[in-house]
PLY file of the C-alpha trace (Angstrom):
ply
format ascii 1.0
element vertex 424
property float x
property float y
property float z
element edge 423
property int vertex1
property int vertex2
end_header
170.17 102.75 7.71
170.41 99.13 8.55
171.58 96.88 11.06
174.69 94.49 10.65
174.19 90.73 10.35
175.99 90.71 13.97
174.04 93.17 15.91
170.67 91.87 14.56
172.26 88.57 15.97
172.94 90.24 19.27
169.35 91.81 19.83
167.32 88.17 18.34
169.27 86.83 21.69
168.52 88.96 23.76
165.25 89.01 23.20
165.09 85.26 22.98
166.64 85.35 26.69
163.93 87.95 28.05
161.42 85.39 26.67
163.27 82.80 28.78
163.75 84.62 31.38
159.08 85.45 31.27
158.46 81.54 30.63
159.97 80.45 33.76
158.82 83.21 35.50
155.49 82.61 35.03
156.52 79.02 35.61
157.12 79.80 39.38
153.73 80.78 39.88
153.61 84.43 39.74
150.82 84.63 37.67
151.27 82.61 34.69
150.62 79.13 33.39
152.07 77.25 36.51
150.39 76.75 39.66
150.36 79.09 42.59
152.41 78.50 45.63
150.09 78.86 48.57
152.20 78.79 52.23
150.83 77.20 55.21
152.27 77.22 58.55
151.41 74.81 60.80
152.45 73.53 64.29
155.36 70.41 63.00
153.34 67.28 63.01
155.26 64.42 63.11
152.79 61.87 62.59
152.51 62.71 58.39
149.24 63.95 58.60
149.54 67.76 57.31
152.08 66.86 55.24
149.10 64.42 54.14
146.65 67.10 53.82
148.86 69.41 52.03
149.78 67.20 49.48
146.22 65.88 48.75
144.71 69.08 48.66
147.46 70.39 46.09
146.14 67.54 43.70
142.49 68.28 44.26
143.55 72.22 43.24
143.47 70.83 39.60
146.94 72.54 39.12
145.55 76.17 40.52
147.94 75.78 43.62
150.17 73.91 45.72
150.17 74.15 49.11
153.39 74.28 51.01
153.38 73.04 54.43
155.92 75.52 56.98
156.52 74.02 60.01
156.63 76.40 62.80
158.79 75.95 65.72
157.28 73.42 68.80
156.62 75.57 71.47
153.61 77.61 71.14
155.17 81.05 72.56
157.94 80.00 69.80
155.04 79.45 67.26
152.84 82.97 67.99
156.71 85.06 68.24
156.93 83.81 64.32
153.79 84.54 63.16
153.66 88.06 65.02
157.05 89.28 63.25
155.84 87.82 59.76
152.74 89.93 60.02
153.94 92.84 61.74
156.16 93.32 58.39
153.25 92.68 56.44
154.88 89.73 54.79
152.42 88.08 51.89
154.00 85.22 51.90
151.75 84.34 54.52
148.58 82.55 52.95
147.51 80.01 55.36
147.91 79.58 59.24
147.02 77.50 62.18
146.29 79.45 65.16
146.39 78.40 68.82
142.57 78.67 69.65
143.62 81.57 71.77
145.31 83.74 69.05
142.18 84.52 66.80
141.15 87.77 68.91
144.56 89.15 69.12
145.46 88.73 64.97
141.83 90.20 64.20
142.08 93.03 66.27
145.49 93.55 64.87
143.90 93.01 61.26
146.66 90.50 60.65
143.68 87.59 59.05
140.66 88.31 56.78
137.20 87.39 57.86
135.58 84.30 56.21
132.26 85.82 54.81
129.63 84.79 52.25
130.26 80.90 50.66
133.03 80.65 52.60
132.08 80.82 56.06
129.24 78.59 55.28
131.07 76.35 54.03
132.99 76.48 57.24
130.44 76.43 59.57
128.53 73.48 58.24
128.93 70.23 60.57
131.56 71.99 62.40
130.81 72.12 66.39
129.69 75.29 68.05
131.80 75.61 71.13
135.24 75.40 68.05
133.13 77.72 66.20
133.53 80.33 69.13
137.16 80.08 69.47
137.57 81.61 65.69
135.05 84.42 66.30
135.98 87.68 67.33
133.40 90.53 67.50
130.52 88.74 65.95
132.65 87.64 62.85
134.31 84.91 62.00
138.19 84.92 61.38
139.38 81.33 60.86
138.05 77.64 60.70
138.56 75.24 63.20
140.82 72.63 61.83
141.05 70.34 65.16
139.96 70.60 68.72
141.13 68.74 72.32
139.77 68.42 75.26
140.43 66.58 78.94
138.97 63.53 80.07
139.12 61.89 83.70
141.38 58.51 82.97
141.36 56.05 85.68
142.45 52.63 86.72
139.43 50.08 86.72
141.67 47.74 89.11
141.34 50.34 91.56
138.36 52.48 90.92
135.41 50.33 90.26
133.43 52.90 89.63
134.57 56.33 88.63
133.85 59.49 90.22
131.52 62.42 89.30
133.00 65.52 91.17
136.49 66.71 92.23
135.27 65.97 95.89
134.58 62.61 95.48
137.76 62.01 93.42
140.00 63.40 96.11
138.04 60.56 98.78
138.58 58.32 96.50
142.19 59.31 96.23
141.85 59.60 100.19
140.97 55.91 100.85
143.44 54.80 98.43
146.18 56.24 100.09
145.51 54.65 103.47
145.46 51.08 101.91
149.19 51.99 101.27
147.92 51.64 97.16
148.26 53.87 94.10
146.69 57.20 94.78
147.63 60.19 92.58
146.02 62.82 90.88
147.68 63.62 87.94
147.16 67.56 87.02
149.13 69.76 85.13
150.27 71.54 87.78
153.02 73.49 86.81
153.44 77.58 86.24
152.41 77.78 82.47
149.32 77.65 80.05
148.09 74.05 81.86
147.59 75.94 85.49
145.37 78.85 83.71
143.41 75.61 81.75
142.88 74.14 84.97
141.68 76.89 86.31
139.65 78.46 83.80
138.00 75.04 83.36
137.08 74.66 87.07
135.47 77.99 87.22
133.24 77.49 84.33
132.22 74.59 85.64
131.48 75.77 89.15
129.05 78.63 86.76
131.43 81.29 86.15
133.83 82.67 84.03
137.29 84.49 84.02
135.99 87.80 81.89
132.61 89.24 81.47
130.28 88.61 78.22
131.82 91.60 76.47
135.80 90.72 77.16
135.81 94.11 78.88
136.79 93.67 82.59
137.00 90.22 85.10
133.95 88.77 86.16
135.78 85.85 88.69
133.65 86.41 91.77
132.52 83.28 94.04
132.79 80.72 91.35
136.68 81.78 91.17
137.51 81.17 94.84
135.92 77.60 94.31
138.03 77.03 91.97
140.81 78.19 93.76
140.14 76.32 96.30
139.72 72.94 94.76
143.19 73.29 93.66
144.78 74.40 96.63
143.29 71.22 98.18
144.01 68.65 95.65
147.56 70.03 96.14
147.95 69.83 99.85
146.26 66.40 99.76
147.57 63.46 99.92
146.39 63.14 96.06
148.67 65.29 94.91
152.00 64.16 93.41
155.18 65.10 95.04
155.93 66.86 91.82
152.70 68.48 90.80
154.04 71.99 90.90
156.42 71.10 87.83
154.14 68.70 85.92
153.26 69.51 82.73
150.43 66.63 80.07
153.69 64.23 79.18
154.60 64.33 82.99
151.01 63.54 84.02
150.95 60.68 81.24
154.35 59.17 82.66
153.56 58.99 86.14
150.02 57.08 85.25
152.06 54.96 83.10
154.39 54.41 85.82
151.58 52.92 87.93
152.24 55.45 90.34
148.44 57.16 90.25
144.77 56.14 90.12
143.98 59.40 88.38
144.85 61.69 85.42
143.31 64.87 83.90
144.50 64.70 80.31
143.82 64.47 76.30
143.20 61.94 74.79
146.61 61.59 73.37
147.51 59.17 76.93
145.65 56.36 75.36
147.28 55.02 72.68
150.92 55.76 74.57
149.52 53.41 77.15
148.37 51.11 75.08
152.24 51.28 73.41
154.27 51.80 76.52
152.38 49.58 79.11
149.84 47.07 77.85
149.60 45.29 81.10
148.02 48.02 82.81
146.17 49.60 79.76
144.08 46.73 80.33
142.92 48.73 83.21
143.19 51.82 81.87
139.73 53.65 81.78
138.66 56.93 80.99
135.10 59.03 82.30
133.63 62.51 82.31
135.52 65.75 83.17
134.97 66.10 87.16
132.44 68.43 87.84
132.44 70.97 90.61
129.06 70.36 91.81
126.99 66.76 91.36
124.30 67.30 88.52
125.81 70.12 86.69
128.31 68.99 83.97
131.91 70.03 84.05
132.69 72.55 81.44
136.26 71.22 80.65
138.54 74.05 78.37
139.37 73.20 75.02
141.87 73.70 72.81
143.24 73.23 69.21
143.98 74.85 66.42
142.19 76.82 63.64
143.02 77.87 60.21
143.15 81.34 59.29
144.10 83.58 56.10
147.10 86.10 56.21
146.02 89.37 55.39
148.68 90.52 52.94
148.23 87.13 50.98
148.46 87.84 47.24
145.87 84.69 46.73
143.46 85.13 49.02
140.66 82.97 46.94
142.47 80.31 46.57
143.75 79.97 50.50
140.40 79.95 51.59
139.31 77.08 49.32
142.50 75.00 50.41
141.85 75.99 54.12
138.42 74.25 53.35
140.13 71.68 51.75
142.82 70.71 54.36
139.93 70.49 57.10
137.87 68.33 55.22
136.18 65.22 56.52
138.90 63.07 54.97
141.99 64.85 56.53
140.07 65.25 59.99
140.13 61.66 59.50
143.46 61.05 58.86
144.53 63.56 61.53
142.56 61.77 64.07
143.83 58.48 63.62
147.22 59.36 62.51
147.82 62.40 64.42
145.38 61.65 67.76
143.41 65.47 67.01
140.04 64.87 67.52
137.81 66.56 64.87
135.42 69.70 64.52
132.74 68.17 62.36
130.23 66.62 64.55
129.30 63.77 61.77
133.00 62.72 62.30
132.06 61.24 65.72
129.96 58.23 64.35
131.60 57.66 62.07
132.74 53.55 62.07
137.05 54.48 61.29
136.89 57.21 64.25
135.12 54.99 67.01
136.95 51.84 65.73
140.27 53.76 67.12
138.40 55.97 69.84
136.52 53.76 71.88
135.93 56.79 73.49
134.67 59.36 70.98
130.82 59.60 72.24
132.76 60.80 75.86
134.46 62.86 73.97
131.64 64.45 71.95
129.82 64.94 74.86
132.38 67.24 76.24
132.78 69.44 73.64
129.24 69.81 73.61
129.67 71.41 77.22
133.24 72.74 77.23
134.43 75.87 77.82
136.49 78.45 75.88
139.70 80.25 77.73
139.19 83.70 78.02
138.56 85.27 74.54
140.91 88.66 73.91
143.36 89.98 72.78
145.35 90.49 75.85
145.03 86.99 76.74
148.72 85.90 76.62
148.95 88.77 79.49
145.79 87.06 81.21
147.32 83.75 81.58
150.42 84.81 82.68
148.72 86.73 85.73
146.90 83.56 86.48
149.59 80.72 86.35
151.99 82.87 87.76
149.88 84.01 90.93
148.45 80.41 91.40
152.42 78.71 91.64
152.71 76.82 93.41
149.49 74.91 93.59
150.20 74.13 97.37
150.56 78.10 98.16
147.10 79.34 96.81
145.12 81.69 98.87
141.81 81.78 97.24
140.12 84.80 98.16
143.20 87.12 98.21
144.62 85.36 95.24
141.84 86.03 93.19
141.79 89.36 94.10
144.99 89.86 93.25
144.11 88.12 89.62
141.18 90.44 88.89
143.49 93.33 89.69
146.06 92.04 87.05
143.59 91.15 84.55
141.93 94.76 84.65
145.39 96.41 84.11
145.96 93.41 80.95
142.56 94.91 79.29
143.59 98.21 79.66
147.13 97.65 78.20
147.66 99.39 74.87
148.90 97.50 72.12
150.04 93.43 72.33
152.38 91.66 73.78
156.13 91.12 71.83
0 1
1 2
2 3
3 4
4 5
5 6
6 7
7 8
8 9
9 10
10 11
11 12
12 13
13 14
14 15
15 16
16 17
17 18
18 19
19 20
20 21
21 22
22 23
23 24
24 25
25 26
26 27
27 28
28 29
29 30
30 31
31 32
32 33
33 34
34 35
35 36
36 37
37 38
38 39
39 40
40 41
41 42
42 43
43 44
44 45
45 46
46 47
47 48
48 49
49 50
50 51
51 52
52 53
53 54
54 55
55 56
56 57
57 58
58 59
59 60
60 61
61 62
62 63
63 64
64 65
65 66
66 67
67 68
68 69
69 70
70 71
71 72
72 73
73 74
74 75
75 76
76 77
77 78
78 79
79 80
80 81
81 82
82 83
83 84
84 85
85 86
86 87
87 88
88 89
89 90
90 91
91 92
92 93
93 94
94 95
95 96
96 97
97 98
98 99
99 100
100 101
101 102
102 103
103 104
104 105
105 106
106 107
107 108
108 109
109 110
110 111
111 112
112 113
113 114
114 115
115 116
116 117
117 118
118 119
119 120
120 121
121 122
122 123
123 124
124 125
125 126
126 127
127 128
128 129
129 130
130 131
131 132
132 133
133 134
134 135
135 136
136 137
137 138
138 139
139 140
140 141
141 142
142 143
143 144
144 145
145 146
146 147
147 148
148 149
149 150
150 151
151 152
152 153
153 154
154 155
155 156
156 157
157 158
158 159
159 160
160 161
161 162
162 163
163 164
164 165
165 166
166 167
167 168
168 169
169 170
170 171
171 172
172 173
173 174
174 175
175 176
176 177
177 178
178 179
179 180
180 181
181 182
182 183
183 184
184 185
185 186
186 187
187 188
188 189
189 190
190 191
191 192
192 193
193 194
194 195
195 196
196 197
197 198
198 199
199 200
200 201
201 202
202 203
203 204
204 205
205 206
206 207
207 208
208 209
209 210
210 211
211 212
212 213
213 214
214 215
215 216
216 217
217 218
218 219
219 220
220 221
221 222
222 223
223 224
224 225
225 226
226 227
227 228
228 229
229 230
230 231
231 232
232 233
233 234
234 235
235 236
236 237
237 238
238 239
239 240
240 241
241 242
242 243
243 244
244 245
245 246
246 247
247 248
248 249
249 250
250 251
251 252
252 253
253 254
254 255
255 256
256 257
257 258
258 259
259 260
260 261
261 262
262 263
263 264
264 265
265 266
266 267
267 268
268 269
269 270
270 271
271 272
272 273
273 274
274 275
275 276
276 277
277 278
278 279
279 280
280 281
281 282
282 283
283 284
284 285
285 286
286 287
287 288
288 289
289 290
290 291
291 292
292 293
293 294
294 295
295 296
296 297
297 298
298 299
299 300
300 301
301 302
302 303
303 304
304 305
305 306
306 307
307 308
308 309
309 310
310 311
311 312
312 313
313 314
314 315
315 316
316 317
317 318
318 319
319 320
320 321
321 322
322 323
323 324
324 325
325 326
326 327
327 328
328 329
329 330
330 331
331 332
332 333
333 334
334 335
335 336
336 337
337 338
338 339
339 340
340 341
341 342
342 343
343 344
344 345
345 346
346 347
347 348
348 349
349 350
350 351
351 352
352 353
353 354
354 355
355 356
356 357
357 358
358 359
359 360
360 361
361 362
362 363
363 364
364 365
365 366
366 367
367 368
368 369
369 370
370 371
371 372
372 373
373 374
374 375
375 376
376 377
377 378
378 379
379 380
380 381
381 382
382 383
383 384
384 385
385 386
386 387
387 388
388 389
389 390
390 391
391 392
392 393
393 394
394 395
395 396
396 397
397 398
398 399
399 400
400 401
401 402
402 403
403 404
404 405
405 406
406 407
407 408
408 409
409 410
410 411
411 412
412 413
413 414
414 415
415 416
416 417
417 418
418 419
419 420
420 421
421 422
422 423
């Protein structure tokens, strides 16, 4: 029996539409002839330079992928709350993504990244500082690659700090003397109760020798070197150095008020520079910048950094090629071009000499120099739990108690480690 002239004509078009229908999908990337779509998400940048990155890297793929750059909301709680929900549904969408520095240890543990073994973590590793490299390792393996790093400098006036001081104590004489001669004075701090007060804190211990948590993450170590601490903050804020609104200053309060003219003194990143240089040129010609303060003279500060590193989604469906663009996207050039464009000081050490970099950061050898000897915050993954018992027990600066407040820390960081499951 055979078909009619018309139903033969119905079936050739149908078929001709499923083949339509196969071209394009394959067109979209699923696995045919057309690149794949690789998603990164990424803190928003507004300076261009991820969307820089991203787009470069696409057209180095040689057509195997295309990277999308997702921005994620601004506020870091906003940023992890994403991420958490996209991974908790096991969503592979989810290729590439730039962690806070404290967020590796919580997504390994939950198994929400892949490791970076074999070619790939050597690639990663090479050039790339030690004390960044830490940040993205979580139980002796390595689960992302630092992409950028940050970390606090001392910025002074020259006009009335000739010379800058070494150690907290001398800053706060300094600040002292200032005072009295009825001129500028402040201390600019982040001083309010959020992730700046725990950095503060976690970056004074280390210096004065200790740390927050023991080697093995497993209970608080604090001790002695934590009621320093303490108690360099609690007099900085009952000083005369401190600024009327410490308690509620966050970095872009701390980088008004020195604009402002209204302080000799601010802890903060690097990103105060070229504001002042925008905002106030008059007095950036007096603007300075030193060493972290250190706790005690002749042992260096061990200032906390931060930054952000890239890691791979777990449920990706490309896995290869998101590490090879993560490589890609933290590259020499786009370090670069983040520095300059984006003010994120790099994680490959040969970065820091080169001519571009110390053309636009006068700076860079001071900075270098403390990464060498930063610190880490506390590395777990209970640490959004950690912070919170710090910067909410040491608010306001001006009400610390050192010895019974640190007591009262160690309690609430024993009952964070022994916490099942993590935080919402």
């Amino acid at each position: 029996m055979s078909l009619s002239s018309d139903i033969r004509g119905r079936l050739l078009r149908v078929l001709l539409a499923l083949c339509l229908s196969a071209v394009l999908l394959a067109g979209c990337g699923s696995g045919g002839g057309g690149p794949v779509t690789l998603n990164w998400y990424n803190f928003p940048d507004d300076s261009g330079a991820l969307a820089s990155a991203a787009s470069s890297c696409s057209k180095q793929s040689g057509g195997r992928y295309k990277i999308s750059y997702n921005k994620l909301p601004r506020t870091a709680d906003g940023q992890r709350q994403q991420l958490v929900r996209r991974l908790a549904a096991k969503d592979d969408t989810v290729d590439i993504i730039g962690l806070d520095v404290t967020w590796p240890a919580e997504f390994a543990e939950a198994k929400w990244i892949l490791p970076w073994t074999g070619s790939n973590r050597a690639a990663a590793t090479r050039d790339t500082l030690e004390v960044p490299l830490r940040t993205a390792t979580w139980k002796g393996r390595l689960y992302a690659v630092p992409y950028n790093t940050n970390t606090q400098l001392l910025w002074y006036r020259k006009d009335l700090v000739p010379t800058p001081p070494e150690t907290w104590a001398e800053m706060l004489l300094m600040a002292g003397r200032l005072a009295k001669q009825g001129k500028p004075h402040y201390v600019e701090i982040q001083g309010a109760q959020y992730e700046g007060l725990t950095v503060w804190f976690n970056s004074l211990v280390e210096s004065a020798g200790g740390s927050i948590l023991n080697a093995t993450a497993t209970a608080p170590r604090l001790g002695p070197p934590a009621v320093r601490a303490a108690s360099i903050m609690k007099t900085l804020a009952t000083s005369a150095a401190a600024d009327p609104s410490l308690s509620n200053q966050m970095e872009d309060q701390n980088r008004l008020a020195m604009e402002s003219g209204s302080a000799a003194f601010e802890i903060n990143y690097p990103f105060v520079y070229p504001s002042m240089k925008a905002n106030n040129p008059k007095l950036f010609e007096q603007f300075r910048w030193a060493p972290y303060p250190a706790v005690d003279k002749g042992r260096p500060a061990r200032p906390t950094i931060g930054g952000i590193d890239l890691a791979i989604g777990a449920y990706t469906r490309h896995s290869e090629f998101a590490f090879d663009a993560a490589l890609c996207l933290r590259n020499r050039k786009n370090q670069l071009t983040a520095a300059l464009e984006g003010g994120l000081p790099p994680t490959l050490r040969p970065l820091y000499s080169d001519p571009a970099l110390v053309k636009n950061y006068p700076f860079a050898s001071t900075v270098l120099a403390a990464l060498e000897n930063a610190s880490i915050r506390p590395k777990t993954p209970a640490y959004q739990n950690v912070s919170i018992a710090i910067s909410h027990t040491l608010s306001p600066p001006n009400g610390i108690e050192p010895r019974p407040d640190v007591q009262k820390i160690s309690g609430q960081i024993k009952d964070a480690l022994n916490s099942k499951g993590l935080i919402p």
